[in-house]
Residue frames relative to the residue before (quaternion, step in Angstrom):
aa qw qx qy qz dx dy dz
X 1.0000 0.0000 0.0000 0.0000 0.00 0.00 0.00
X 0.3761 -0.8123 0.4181 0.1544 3.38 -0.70 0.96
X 0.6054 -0.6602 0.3557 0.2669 3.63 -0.98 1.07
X 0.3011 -0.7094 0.6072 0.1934 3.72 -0.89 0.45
X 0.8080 -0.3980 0.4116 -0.1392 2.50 -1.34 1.88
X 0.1215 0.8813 -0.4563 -0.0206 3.91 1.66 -0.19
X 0.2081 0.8520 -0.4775 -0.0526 3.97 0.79 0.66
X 0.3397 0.6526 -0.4589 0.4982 3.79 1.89 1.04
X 0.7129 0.4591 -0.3184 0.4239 3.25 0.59 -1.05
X 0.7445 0.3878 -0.3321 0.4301 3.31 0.47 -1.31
X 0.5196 0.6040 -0.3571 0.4875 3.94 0.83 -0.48
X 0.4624 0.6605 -0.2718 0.5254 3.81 1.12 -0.63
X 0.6452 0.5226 -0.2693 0.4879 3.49 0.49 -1.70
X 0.7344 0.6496 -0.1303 0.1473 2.42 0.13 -1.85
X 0.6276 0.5656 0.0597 0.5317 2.87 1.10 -1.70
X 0.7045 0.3841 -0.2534 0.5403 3.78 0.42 -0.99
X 0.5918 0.4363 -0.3294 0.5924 4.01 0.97 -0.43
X 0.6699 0.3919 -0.3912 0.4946 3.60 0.32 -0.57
X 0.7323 0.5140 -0.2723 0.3541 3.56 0.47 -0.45
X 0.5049 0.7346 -0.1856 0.4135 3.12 1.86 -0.58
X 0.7206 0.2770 -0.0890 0.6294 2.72 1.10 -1.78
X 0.5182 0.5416 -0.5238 0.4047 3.88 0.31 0.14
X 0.4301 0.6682 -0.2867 0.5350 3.77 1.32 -0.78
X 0.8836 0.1438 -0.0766 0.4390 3.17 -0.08 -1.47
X 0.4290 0.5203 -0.5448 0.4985 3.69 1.45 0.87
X 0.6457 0.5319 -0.3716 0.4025 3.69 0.87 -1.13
X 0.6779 0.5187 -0.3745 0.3623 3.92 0.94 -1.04
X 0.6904 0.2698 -0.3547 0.5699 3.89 1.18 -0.05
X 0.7921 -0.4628 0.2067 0.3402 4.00 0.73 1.19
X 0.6513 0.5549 -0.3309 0.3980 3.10 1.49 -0.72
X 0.2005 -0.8027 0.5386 0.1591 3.66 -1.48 0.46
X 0.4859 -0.7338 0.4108 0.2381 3.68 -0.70 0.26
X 0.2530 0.8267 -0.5024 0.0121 3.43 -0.06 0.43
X 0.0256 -0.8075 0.5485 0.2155 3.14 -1.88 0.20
X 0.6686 -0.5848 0.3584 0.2874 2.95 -1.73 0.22
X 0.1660 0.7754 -0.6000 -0.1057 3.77 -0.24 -0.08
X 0.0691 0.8294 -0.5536 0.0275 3.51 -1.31 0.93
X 0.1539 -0.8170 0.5413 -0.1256 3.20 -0.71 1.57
X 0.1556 -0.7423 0.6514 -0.0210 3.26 -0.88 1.70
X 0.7771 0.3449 -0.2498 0.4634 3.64 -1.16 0.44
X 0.3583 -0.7607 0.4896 0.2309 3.49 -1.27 -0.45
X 0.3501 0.6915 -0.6026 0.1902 3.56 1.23 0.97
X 0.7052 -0.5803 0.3222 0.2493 3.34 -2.10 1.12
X 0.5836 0.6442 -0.3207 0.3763 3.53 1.34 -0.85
X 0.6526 0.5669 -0.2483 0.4371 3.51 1.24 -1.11
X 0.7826 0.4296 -0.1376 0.4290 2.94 0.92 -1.51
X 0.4589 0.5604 -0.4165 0.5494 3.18 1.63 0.41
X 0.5988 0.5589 -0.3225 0.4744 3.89 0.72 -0.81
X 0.7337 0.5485 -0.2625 0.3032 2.98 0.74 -1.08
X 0.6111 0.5436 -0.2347 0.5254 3.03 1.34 -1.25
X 0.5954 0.5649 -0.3338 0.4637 4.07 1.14 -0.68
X 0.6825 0.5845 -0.2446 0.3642 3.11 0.77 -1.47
X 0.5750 0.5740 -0.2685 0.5175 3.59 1.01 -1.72
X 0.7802 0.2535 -0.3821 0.4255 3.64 -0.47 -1.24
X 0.7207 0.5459 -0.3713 0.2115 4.05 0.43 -0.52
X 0.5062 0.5667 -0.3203 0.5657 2.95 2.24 -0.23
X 0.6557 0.3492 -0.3927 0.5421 3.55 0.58 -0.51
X 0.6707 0.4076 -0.5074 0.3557 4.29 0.26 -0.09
X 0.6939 0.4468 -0.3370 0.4532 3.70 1.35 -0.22
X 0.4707 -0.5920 0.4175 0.5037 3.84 1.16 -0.34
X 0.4903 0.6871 -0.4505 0.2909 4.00 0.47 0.53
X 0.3025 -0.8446 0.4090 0.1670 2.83 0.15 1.31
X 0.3898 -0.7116 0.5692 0.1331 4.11 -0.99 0.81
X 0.2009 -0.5872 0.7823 -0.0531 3.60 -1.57 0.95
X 0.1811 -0.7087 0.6782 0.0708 3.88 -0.94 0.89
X 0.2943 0.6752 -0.6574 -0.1591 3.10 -0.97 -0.11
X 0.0899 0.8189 -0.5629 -0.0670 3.38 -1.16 1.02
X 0.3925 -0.8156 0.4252 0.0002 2.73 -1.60 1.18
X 0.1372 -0.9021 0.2500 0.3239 3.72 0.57 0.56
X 0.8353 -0.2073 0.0122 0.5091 3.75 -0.86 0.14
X 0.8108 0.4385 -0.0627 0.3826 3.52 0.93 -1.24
X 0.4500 0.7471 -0.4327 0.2283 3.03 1.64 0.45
X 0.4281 -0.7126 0.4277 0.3550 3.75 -0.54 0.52
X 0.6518 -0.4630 0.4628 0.3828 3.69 -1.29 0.25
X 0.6038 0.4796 -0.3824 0.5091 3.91 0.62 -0.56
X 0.7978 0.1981 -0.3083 0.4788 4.05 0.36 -1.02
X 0.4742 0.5642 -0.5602 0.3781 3.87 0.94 0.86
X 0.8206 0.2936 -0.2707 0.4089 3.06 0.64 -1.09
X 0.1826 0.6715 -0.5710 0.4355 4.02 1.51 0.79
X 0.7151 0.5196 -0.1802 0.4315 3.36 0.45 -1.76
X 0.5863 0.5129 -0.3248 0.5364 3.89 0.96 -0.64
X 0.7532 0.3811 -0.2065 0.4948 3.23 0.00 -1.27
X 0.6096 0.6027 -0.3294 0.3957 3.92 0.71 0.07
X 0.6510 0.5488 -0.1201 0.5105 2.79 1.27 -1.75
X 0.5419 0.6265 -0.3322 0.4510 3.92 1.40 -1.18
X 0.7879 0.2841 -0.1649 0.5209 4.05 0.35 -1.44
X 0.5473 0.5353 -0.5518 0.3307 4.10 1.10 -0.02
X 0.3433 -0.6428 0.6090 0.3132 4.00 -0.56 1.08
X 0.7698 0.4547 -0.3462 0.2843 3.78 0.17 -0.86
X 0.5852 0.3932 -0.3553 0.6137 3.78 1.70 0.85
X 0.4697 -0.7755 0.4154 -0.0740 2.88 -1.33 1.32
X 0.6605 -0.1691 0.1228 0.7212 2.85 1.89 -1.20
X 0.4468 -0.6417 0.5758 0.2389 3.42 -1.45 0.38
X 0.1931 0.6518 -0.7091 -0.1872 3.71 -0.83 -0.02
X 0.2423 -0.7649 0.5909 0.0844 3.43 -1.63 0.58
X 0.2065 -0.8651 0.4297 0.1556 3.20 -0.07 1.18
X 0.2225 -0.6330 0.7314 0.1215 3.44 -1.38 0.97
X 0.4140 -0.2709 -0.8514 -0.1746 0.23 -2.35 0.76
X 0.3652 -0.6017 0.6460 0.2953 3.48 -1.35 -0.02
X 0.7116 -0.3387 0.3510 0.5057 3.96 -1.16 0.33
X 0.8186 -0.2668 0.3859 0.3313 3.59 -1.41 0.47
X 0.8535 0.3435 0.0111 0.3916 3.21 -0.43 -2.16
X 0.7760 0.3413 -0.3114 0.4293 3.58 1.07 -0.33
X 0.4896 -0.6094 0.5435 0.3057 3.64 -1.36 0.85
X 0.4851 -0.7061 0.4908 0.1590 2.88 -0.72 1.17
X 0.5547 0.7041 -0.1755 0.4071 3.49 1.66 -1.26
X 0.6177 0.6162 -0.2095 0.4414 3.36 1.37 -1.45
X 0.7209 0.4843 -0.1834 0.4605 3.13 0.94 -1.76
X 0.8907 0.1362 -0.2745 0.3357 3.65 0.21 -1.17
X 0.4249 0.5811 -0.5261 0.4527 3.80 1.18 1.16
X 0.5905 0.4709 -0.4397 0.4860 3.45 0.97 0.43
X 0.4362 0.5891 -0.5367 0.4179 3.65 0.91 0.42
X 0.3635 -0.6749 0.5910 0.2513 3.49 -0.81 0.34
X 0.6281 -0.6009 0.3197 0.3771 3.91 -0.34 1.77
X 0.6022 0.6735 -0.3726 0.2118 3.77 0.76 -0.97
X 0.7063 0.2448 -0.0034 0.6642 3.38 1.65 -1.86
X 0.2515 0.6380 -0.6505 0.3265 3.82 1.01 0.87
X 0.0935 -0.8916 0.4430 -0.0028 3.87 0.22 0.29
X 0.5435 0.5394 -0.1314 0.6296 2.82 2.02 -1.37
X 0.4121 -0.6430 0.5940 0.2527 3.74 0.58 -0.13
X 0.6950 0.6001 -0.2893 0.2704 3.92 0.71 -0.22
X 0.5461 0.4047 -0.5643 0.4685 3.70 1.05 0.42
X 0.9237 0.0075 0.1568 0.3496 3.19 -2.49 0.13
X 0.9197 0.1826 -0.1387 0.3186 2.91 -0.47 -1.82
X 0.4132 0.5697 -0.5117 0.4928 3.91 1.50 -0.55
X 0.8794 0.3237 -0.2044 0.2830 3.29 -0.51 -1.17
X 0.2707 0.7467 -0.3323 0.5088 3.71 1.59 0.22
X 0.7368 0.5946 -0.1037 0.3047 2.65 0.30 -2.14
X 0.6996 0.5235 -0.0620 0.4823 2.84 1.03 -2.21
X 0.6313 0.5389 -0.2866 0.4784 4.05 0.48 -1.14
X 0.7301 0.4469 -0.2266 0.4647 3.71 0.97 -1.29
X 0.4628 -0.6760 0.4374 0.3708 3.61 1.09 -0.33
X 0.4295 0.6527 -0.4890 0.3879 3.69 1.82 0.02
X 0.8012 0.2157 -0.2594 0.4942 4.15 0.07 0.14
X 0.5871 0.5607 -0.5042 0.2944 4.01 1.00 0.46
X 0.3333 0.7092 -0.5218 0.3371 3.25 0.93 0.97
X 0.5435 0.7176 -0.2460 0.3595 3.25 1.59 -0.76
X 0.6765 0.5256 -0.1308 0.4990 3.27 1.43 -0.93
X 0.7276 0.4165 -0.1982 0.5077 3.31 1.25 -0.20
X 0.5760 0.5137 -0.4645 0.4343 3.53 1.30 0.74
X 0.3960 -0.7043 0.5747 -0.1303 3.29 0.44 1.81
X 0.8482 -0.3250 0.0308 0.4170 3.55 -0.52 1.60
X 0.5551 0.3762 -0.4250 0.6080 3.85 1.04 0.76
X 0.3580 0.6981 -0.6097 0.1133 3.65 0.50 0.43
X 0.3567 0.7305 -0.4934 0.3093 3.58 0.42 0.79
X 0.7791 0.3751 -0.1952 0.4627 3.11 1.40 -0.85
X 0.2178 0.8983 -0.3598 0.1272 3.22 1.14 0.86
X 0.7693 0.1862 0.1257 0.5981 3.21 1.15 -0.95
X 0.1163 0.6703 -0.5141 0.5225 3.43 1.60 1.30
X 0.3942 -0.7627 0.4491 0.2472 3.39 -1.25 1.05
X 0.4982 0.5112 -0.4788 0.5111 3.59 1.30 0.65
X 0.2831 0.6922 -0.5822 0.3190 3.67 0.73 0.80
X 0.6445 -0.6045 0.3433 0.3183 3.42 -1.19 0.15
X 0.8292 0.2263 -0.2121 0.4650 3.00 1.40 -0.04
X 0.5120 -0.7462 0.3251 0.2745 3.41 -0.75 1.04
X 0.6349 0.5041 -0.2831 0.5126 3.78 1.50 -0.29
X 0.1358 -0.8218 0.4675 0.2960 3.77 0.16 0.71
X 0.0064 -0.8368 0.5425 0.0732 3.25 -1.68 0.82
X 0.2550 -0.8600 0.3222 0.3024 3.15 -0.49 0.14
X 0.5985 -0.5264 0.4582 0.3934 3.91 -1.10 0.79
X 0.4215 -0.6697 0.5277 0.3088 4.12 -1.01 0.81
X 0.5499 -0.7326 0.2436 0.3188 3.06 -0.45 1.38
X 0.5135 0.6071 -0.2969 0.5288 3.59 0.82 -1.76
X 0.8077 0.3366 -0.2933 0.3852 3.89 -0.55 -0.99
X 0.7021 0.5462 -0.2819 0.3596 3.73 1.11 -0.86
X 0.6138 0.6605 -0.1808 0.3929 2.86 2.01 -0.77
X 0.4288 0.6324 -0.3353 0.5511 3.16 1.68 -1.17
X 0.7875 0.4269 -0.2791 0.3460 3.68 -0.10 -1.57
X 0.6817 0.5904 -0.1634 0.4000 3.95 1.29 -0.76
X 0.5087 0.5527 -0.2453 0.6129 3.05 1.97 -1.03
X 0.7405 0.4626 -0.3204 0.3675 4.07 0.80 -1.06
X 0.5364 0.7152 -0.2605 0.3647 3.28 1.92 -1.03
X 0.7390 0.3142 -0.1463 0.5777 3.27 1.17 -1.35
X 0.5115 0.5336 -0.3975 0.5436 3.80 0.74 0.49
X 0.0154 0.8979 -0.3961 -0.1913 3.29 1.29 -0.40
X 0.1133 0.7819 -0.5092 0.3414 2.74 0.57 1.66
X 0.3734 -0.7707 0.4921 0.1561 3.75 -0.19 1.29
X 0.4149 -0.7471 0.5188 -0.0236 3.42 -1.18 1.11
X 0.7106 0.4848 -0.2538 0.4423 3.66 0.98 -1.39
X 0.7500 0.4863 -0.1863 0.4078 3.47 -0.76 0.65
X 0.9008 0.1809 -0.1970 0.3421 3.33 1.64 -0.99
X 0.6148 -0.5219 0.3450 0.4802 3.18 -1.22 -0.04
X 0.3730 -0.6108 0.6981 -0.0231 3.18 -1.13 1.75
X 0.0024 -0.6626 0.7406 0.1114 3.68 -1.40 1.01
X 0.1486 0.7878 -0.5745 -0.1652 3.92 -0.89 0.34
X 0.3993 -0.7408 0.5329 0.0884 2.97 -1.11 1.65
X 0.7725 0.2315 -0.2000 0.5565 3.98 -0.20 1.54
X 0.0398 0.9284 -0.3669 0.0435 3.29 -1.50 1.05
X 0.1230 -0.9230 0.2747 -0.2398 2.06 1.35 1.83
X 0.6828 -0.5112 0.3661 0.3721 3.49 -0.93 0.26
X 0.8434 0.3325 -0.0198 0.4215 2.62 0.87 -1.84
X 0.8083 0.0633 -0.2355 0.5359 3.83 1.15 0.00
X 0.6516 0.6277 -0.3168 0.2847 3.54 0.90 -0.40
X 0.6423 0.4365 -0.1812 0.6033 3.32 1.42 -1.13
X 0.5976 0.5831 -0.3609 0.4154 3.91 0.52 -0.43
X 0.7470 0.4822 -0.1465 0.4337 2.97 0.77 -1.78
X 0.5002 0.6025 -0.3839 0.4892 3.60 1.22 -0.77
X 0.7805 0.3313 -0.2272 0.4790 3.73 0.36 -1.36
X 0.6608 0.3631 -0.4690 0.4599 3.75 0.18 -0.13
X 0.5773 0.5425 -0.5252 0.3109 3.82 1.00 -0.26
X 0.4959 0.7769 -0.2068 0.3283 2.77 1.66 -1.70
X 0.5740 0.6070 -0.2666 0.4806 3.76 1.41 -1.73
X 0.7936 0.3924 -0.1876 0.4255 3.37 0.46 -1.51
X 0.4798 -0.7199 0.3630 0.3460 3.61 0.95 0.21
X 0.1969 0.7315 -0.6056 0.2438 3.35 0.48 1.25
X 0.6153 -0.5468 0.5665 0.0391 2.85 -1.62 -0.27
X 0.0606 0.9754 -0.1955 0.0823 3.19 1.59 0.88
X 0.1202 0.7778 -0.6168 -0.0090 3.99 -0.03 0.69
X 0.0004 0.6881 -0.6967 -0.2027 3.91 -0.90 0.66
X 0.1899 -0.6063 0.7672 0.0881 3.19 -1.75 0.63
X 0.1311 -0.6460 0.7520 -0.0074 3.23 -1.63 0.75
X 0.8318 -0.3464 0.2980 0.3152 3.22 -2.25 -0.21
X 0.7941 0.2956 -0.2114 0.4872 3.27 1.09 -0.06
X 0.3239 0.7890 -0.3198 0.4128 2.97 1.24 1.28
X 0.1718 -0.8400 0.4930 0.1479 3.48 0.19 1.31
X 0.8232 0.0897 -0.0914 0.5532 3.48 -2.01 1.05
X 0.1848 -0.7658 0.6130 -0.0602 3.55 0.54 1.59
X 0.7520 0.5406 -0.2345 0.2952 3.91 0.45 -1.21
X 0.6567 0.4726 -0.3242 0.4903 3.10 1.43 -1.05
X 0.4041 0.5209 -0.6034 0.4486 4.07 1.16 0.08
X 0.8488 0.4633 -0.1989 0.1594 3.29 -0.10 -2.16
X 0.5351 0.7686 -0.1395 0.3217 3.14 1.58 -0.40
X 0.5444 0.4208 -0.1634 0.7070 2.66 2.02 -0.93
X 0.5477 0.7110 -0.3471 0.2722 3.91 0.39 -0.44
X 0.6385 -0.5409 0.5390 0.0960 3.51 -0.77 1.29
X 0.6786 -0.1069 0.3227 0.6511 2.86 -0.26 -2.22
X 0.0929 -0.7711 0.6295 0.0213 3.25 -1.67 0.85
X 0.0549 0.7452 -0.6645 0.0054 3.38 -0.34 1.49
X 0.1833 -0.7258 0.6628 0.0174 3.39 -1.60 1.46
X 0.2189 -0.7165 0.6460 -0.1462 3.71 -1.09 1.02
X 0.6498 0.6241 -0.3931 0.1838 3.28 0.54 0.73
X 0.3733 -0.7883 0.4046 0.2748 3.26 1.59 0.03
X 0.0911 0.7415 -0.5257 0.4068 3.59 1.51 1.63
X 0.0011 0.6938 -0.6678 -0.2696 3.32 -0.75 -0.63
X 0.9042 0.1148 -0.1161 0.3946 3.53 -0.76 1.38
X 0.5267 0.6735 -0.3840 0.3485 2.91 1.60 0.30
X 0.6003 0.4421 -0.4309 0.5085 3.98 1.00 0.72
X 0.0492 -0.8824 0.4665 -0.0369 3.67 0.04 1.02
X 0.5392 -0.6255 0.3591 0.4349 3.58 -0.41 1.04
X 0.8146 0.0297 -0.4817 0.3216 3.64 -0.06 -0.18
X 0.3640 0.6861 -0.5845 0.2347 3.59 0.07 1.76
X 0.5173 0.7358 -0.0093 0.4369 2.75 2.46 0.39
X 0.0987 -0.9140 0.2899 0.2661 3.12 0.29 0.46
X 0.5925 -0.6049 0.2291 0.4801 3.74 0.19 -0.37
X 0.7783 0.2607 -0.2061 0.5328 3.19 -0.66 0.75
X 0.1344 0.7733 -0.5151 0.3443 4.06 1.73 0.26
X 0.1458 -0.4866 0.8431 0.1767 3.48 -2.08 0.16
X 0.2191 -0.6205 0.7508 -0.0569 3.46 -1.36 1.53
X 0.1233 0.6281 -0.7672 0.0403 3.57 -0.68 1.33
X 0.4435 -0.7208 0.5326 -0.0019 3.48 -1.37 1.42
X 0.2112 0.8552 -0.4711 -0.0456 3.66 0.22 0.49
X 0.3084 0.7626 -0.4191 0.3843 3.51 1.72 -0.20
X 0.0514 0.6193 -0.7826 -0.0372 3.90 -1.71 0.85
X 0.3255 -0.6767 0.6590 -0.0429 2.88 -1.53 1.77
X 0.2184 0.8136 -0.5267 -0.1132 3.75 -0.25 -0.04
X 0.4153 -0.7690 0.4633 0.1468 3.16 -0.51 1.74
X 0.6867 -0.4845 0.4113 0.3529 3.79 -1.52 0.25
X 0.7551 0.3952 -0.2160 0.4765 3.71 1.49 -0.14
X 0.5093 -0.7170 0.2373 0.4125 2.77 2.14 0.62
X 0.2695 0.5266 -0.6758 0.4397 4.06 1.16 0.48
X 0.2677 -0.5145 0.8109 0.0774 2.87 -2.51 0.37
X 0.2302 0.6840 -0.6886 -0.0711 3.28 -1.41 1.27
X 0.5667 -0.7182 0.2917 0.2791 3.31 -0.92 -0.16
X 0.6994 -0.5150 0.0848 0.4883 4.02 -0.08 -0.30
X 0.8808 0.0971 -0.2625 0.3820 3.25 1.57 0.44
X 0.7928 -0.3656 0.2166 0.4368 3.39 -1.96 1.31
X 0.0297 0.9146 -0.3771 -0.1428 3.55 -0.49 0.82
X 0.2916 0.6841 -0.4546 0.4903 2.94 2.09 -0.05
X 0.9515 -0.1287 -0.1387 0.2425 3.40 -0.05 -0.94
X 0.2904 0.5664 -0.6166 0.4634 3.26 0.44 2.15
X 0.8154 0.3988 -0.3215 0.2697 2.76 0.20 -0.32
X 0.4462 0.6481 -0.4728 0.3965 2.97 2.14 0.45
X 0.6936 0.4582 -0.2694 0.4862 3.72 1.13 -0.81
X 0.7380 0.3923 -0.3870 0.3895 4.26 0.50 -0.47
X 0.7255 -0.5610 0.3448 0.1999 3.29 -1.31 0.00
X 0.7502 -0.1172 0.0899 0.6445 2.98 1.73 -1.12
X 0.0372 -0.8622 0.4976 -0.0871 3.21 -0.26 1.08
X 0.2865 -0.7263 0.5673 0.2617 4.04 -0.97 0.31
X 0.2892 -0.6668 0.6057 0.3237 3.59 -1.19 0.73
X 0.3308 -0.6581 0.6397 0.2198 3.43 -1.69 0.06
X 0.5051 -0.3206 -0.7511 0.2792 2.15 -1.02 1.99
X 0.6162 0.6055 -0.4428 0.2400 3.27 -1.66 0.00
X 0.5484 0.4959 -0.4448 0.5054 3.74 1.24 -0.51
X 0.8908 0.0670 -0.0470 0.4470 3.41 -1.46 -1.57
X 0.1648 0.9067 -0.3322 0.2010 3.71 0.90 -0.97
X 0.8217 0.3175 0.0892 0.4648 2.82 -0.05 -2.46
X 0.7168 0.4720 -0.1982 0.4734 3.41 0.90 -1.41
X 0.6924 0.3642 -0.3342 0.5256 3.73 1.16 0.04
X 0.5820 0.3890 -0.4050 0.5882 3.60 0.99 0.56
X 0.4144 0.3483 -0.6385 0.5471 4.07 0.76 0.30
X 0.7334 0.5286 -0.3703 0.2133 3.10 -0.20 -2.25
X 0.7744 0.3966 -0.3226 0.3728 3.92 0.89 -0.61
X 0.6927 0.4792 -0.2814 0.4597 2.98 1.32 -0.09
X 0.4483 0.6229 -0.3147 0.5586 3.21 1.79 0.80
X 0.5038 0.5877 -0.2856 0.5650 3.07 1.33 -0.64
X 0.6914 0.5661 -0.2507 0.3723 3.51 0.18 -1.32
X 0.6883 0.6352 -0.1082 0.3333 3.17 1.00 -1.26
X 0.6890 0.5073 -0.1374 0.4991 3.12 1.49 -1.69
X 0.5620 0.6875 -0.2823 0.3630 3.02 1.69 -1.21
X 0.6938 0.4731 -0.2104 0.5006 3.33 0.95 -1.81
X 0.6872 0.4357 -0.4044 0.4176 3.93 0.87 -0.54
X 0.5958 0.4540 -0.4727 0.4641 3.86 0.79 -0.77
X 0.7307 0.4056 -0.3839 0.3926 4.03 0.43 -0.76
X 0.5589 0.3413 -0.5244 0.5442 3.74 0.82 0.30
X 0.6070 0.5927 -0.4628 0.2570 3.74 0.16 -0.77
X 0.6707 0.5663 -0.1356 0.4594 2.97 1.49 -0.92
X 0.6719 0.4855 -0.1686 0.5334 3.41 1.25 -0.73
X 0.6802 0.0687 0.1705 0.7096 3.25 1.22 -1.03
X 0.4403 -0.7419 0.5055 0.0124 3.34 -0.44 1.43
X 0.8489 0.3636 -0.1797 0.3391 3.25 0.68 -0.91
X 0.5266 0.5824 -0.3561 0.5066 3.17 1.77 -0.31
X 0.1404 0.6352 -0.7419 0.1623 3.69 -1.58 1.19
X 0.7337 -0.4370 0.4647 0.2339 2.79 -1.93 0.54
């Protein structure tokens, strides 16, 4: 029977350090805030949201809504960007997707200004990340405090996409080694499939992505080490797409008509045949709502550090 994935506990950590240093942001006057903005009315988002909110209020980060409803146009979103850029009392922006149909999502979150990309998801984050200029970040293995310290290697802060960094933090504390294997990602997305490929890539996997137009999906996963899926299927990783003794990282959100949440694979039976596996809710989830609410943090410390040298977490 395969282990669980504990993505409470490690979100916990997380969390209790972010709070620390929010403390010691409030004792020199400063506060922490973010943005969160939600266009449209899908259930997954409006589930995040609701996650996101209470974890800012259990660390002291203070929250800015902005919603926007189905028909909003791409001109009064990105108003709302460009606002959110010159407000001093936000730290970061996250934008939740999807956005409406008709709008590029691209458009919208490259008009953040790299500082409050938190999400790790405009241009220059993910640039950064492809070029190998911000996978150092991934390789500070219990000192992840110093992530975003202005003696970092790079002089333009960015930030790692949360969701994909999480996956890689969730294996860290599973200590579950990475170099060497075969890595299946299922999706290729901006925001978790393609990232997650290149920071495996960092750690010296062995990387195959598959997507929707991928033929004889099983004969990939079969061969797979670790298998992280991101498609928002329901049930579409079946145990015998599995080999024995596999890591199953879940990153898929199902939201059912009674409002449960599962994710994209059959866990009753995988998780009878892999080694380690993440439930949904509770796996990656959690660990991408610390990991963003780390972000926020560093953010709010590099823009005093800068203002006021002496002030750090």
């Amino acid at each position: 029977m395969a282990r669980i994935m504990d993505g409470k506990k490690l979100s916990g950590k997380i969390k209790e350090k972010v709070k620390q240093d929010v403390e010691a942001l409030h004792a020199y006057g400063v506060d922490v805030g973010l943005g969160l903005m939600l266009a449209g009315n899908d259930p997954a988002s409006k589930e995040y949201l609701k996650a996101t909110l209470a974890a800012c209020a259990k660390v002291g980060i203070k929250t800015f809504e902005y919603s926007h409803p189905e028909t909003v146009s791409v001109n009064e979103i990105i108003n709302t960007v460009k606002s959110i850029n010159i407000d001093e009392r936000i730290n970061g922006l996250l934008v939740l997707l999807p956005l409406p149909g008709r709008i590029n999502p691209r458009h919208v979150v490259n008009e953040i200004i790299s500082e409050k990309d938190v999400d790790g998801l405009g241009s220059l984050s993910v640039g950064k990340l492809a070029a190998d200029e911000s996978t150092f970040q991934i390789f500070k293995t219990g000192d992840y405090d110093s992530l975003y310290t202005h003696d970092s290697k790079s002089s333009v802060p960015s930030f790692l996409p949360c969701t994909p960094f999480g996956v890689i933090r969730l294996l860290e504390d599973s200590t579950i080694d990475i170099k060497g294997k075969h890595a299946v990602v299922i999706g290729k997305s901006l925001a978790v499939g393609k990232p997650l490929s290149l920071m495996l890539l960092a750690k010296e996997a062995t990387v195959t992505v598959c997507h929707k137009a991928t033929a004889d999906l099983a004969y990939f996963t079969r061969q797979a080490d670790i298998i992280c899926t991101a498609t928002g299927i329901r049930g579409l990783i079946t145990a015998d797409m599995v080999k024995d003794g596999a890591v199953v990282v879940d990153i898929g959100i199902n939201v059912l008509k009674d409002g449960s949440i599962v994710g994209d694979v059959d866990f009753d039976s995988v998780s009878g045949k892999a080694s380690f596996i993440t439930p949904v809710p509770g796996g990656v989830g959690p660990v991408t709502i610390a990991i963003l609410l780390e972000n926020t943090v560093r953010s709010a410390q590099n823009n005093q550090s800068v203002k006021h040298p002496l002030v750090r977490g």
